[in-house]
C-alpha positions as CSV (number, residue, x, y, z in Angstrom):
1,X,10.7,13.3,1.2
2,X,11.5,16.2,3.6
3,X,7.9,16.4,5.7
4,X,5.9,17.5,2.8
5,X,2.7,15.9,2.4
6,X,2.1,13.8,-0.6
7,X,-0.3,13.3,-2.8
8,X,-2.4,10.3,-3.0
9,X,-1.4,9.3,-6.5
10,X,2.4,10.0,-5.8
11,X,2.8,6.5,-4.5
12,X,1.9,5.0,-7.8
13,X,4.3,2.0,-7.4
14,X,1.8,-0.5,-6.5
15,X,4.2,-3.4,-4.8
16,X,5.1,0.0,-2.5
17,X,1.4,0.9,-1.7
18,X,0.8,-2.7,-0.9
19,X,4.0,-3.0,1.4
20,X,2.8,-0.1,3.5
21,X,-0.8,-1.8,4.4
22,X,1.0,-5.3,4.7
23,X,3.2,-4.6,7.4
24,X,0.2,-2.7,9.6
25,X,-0.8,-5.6,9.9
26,X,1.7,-7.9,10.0
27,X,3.1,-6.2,12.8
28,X,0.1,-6.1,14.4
29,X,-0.3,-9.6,13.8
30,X,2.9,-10.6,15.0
31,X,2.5,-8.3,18.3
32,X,-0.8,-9.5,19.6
33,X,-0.1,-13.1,19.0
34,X,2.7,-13.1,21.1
35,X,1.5,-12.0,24.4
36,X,1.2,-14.2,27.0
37,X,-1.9,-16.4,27.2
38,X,-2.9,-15.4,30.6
39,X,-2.5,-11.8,29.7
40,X,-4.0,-11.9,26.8
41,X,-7.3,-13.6,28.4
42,X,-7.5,-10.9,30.9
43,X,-7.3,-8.6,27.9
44,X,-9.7,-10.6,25.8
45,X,-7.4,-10.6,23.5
46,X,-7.9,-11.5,20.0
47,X,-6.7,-11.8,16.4
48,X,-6.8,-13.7,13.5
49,X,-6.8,-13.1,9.4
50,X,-10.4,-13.5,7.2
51,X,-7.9,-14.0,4.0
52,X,-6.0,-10.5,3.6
53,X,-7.8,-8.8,6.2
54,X,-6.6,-8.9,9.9
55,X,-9.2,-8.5,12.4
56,X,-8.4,-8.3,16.4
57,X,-10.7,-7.9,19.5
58,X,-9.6,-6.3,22.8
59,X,-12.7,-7.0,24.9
60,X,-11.3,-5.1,28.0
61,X,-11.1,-1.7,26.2
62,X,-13.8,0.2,23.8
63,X,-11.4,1.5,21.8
64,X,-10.6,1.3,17.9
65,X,-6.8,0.4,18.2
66,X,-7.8,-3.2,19.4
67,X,-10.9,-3.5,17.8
68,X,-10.4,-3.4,14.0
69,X,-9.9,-4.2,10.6
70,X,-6.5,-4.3,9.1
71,X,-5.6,-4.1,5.6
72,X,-9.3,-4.2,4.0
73,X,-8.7,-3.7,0.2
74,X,-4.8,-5.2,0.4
75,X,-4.3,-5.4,-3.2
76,X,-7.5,-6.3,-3.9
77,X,-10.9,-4.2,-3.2
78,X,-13.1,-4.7,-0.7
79,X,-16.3,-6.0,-1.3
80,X,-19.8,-6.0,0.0
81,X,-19.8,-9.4,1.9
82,X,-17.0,-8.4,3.5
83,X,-18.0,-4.5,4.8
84,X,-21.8,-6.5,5.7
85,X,-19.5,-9.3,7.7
86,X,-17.2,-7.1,9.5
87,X,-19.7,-4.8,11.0
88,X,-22.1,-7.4,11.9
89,X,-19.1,-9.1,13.9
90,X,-18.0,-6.3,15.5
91,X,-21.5,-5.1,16.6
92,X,-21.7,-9.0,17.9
93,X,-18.8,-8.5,20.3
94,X,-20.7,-5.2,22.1
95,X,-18.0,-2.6,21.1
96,X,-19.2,1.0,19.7
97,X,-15.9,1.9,18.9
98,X,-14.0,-0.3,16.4
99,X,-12.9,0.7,13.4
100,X,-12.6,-0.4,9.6
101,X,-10.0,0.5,7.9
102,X,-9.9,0.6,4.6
103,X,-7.1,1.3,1.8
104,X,-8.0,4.7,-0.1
105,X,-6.3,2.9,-3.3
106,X,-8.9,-0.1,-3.1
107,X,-12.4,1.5,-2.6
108,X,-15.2,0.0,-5.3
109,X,-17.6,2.4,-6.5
110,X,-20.0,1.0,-4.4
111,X,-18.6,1.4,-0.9
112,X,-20.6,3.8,0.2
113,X,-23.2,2.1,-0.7
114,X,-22.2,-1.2,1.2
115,X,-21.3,1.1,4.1
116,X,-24.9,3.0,4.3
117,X,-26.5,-1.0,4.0
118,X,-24.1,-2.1,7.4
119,X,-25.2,1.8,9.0
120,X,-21.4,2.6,9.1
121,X,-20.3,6.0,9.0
122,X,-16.4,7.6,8.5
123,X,-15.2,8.0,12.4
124,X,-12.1,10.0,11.2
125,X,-8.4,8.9,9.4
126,X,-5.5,7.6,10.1
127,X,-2.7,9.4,8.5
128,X,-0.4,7.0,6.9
129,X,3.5,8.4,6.6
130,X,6.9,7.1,4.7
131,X,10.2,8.7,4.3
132,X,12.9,7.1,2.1
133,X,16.8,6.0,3.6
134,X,18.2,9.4,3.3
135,X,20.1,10.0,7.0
136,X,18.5,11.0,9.8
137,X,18.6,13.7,12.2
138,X,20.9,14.0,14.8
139,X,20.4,11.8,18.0
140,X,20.3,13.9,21.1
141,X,19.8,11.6,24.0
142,X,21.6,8.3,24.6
143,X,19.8,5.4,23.0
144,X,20.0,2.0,23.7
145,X,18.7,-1.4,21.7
146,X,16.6,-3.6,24.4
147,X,18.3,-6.4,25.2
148,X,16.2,-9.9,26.3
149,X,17.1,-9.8,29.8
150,X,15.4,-5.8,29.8
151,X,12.3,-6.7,28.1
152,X,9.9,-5.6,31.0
153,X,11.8,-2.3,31.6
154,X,10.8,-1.9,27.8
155,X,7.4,-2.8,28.5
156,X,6.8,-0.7,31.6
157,X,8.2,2.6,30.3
158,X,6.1,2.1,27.1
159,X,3.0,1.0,29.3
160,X,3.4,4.0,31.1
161,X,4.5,6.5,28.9
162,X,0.8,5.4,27.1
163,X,-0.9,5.7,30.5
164,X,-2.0,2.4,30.6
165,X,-2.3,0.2,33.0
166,X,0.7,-2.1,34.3
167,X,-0.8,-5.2,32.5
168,X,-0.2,-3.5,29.0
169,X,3.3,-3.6,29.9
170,X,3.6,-7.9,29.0
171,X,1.9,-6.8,25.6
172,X,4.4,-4.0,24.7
173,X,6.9,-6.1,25.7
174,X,5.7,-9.3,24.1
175,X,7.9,-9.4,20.9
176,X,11.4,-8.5,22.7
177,X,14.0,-10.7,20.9
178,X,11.7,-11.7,17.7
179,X,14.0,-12.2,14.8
180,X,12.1,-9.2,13.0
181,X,11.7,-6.9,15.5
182,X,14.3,-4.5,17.4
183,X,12.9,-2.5,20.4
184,X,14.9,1.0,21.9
185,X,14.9,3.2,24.9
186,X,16.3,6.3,25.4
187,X,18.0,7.2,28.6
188,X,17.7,11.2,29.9
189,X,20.3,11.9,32.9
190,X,20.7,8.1,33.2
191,X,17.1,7.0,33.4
192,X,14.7,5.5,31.1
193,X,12.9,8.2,29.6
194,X,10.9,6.8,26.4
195,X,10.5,3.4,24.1
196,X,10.0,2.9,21.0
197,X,10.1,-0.5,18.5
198,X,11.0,-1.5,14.4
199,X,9.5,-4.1,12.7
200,X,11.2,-5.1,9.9
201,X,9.9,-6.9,6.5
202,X,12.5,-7.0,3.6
203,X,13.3,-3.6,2.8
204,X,10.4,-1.9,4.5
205,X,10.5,-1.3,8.7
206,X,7.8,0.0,10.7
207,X,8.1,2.0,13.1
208,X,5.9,2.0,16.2
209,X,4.7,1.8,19.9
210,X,6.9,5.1,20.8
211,X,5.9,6.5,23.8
212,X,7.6,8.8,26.0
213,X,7.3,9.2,30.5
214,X,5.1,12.2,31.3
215,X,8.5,13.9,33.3
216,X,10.4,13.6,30.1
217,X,8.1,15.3,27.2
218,X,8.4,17.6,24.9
219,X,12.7,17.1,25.0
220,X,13.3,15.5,22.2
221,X,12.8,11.7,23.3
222,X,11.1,10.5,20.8
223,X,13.1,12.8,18.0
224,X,16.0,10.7,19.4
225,X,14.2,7.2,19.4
226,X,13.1,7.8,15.6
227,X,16.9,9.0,14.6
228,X,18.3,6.0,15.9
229,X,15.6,3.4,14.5
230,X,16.2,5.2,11.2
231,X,19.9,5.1,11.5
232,X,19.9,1.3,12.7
233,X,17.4,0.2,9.5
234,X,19.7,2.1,7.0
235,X,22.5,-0.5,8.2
236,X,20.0,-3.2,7.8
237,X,18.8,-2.3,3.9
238,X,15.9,-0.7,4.5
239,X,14.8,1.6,1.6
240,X,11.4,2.1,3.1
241,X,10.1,3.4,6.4
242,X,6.6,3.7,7.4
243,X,4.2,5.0,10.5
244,X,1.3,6.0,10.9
245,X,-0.6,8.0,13.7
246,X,-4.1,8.3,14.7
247,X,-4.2,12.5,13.5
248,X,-1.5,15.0,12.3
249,X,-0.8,15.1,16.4
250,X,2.6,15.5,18.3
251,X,3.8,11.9,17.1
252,X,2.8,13.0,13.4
253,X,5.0,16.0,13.9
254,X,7.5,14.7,15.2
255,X,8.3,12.1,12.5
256,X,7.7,14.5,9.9
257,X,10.7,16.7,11.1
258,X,12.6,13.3,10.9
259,X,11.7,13.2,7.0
260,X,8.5,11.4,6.9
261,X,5.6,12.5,4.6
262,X,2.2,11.9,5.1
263,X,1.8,9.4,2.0
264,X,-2.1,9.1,2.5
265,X,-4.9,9.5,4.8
266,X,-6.4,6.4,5.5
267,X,-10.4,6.4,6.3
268,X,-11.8,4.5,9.5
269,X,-15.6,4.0,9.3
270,X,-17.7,2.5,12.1
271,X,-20.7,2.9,14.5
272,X,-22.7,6.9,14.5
273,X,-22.8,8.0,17.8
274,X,-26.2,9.7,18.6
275,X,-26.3,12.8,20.6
């Protein structure tokens, strides 16, 4: 894997294919559970698993990366009852933009069909990337692992290097010191200049909620955050990285020059906006 993108039927290992949707929402899982209670009520906060499939609710926020379906089709196709079930819910809870996301390898015939009957239409992909446990790039900038007593400086620069509100900041930071996690920031000149976390099931990690400060952007931060998760999971047994990101944006790019590959696109399908 050296940033090409693959073809959908290059991951034909099925225990691989599998991993990669499991830990989405694993981590996700594991992420949103852990915030504090009071935050997560004045987030509206929400998740919980309808057998394979993880579902989560973030009332405060129309927005599809808190309102959606995880892992639909995990090893299993989806089926009618659940497309019907889904949408109904999330229509229940007043949000026009959640998403359903459904594995490309586990799509029945009839999903289009099931998808016209709930009036769901495909909103756009998420692209799905993996790169194997060949070294990394160089590190640039000077990386640190978060340490307990740091969590909320983790939380604040990823908060803000989002451009989210200071609330977010407990969330981000939520999972600081969890057996399966490590968390990163990466200093420029001495200051905290971006953030970035690993989940980390078996011999798969994930690698997510990289953000970089507005000041510090487009020098390498997160280049230097991915190098050194990389590096860290090699030492740990990882065979298997995965990310994904919401387009082939700068994040895309930027873990494709590390030795990713977009493995798949994976299709998001909710409400047709009118006009």
């Amino acid at each position: 894997m050296s940033g090409e993108i693959l073809k959908n039927d290059t991951l034909r290992d099925e225990k691989l294919r599998v991993a990669l949707e499991r830990i989405d929402a694993d981590s996700w899982e594991e992420l949103c559970r852990a915030v504090p209670d009071d935050v997560a009520r004045t987030l509206q906060l929400s998740v919980e698993r309808l057998d394979k499939v993880l579902v989560s609710h973030c009332l405060v926020a129309d927005a599809p990366l808190g309102n959606r379906a995880i892992a639909l089709g995990l090893g299993q196709p989806c089926t009618r009852e659940q497309i019907l079930t889904l949408a109904a819910r999330f229509r229940g809870t007043g949000m026009r933009n959640f998403a359903l996301q459904i594995s490309p390898y586990a799509r029945p015939a009839e999903l289009e069909q099931w998808l016209a009957e709930a009036e769901l239409v495909l909103r756009g992909y998420t692209v799905k990337l993996v790169r194997d446990n060949t070294p990394p790039p160089e590190i640039r900038w000077n990386t640190r692992r978060v340490a307990l007593e740091d969590k909320m400086l983790f939380g604040d620069v990823s908060a803000r290097g989002f451009e989210r509100p200071p609330i977010i900041a407990y969330w981000m930071a939520s999972t600081v010191g969890f057996p399966r996690w490590r968390h990163y920031l990466a200093y420029v000149d001495g200051q905290p200049a971006g953030a970035a976390a690993m989940y980390i099931d078996g011999d798969v990690a994930w690698l997510g909620i990289g953000s970089t400060l507005p000041e510090h952007r487009q020098r390498g931060v997160q280049q230097a955050l991915i190098s050194r998760r990389i590096a860290d999971g090699i030492e740990l047994g990882i065979r298997h990285f995965v990310a994904e990101t919401e387009s082939f944006n700068t994040s895309c790019q930027n873990l494709m020059r590390a030795g990713f590959a977009c493995a798949y696109e994976r299709p998001n399908f909710g409400i047709a906006f009118s006009g």
